[in-house]
N, C-alpha and C positions, 0 to 999 in steps of 0.2 A: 528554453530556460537553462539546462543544464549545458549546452554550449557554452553560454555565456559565460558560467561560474568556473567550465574548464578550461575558459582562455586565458583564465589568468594563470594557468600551470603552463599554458603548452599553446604555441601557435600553429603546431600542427594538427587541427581538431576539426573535426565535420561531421555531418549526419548523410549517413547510407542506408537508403533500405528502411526510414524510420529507427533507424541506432546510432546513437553519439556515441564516437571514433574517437581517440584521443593517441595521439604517440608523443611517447619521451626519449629523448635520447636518439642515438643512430642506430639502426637494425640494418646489423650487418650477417651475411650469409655465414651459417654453418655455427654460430655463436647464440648460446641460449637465449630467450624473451618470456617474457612473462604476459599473461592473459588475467586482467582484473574484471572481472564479472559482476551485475548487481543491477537489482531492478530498479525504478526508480517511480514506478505507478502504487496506487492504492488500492487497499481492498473495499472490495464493493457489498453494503450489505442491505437488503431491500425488505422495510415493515409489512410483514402478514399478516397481523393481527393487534389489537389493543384489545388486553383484556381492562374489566371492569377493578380487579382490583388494583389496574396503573400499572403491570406487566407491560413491557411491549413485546410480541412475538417478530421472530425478522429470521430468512435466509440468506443465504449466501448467494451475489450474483461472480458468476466465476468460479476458478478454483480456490480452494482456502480449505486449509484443515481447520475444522472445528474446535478441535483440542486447544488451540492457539488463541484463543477469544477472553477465555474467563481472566476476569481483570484487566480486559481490556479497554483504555477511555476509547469511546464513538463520540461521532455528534450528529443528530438527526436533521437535514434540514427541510423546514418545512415551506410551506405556499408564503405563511407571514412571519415565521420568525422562526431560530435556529433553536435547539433543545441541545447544550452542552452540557460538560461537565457526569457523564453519563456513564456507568459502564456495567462491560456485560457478565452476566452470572450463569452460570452451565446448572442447568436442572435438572436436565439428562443426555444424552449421548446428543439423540434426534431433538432437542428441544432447547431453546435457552431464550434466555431473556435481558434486557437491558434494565437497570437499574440505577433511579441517581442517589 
């Protein structure tokens, strides 16, 4: 998907190794280039728990700093339908929870 979006910059573009490749301009020897770097997946975060008071408890699949979450929008999706408009609230370091 993101090939597509960078053909429209650059006909020079391909995917190696699972990484979309993009050059502009001519690289020429011994003459500076620049490296643009950037992810472009999601973070992944998996329900642990429902409490009774409508909490939902949830870790992290992967890496993610924690700190990074509070006021965070998610969106849960379920077996029959999606739970948007949601986000998350930090209760403690090791602990937090989704709230809409």
């Amino acid at each position: 998907m993101l090939l597509k979006y960078l053909k429209n910059y650059t006909d020079n573009c391909y995917i190696k190794n699972g990484n979309v490749i993009g050059n502009f301009g001519n690289r020429k020897n011994g003459t500076p280039h620049i490296l643009i770097d950037a992810h472009i997946d999601q973070v992944g975060l998996i329900v642990t728990n429902i409490y009774e008071s409508g909490f939902i408890g949830f870790s992290n699949v992967g890496g993610i700093d924690r700190r990074l979450l509070p006021a965070q929008q998610v969106c849960i999706h379920g077996k029959k339908k999606n739970l948007q408009e949601l986000y998350v609230q930090l209760l403690r370091i090791c602990q937090a929870v989704i709230i809409k």
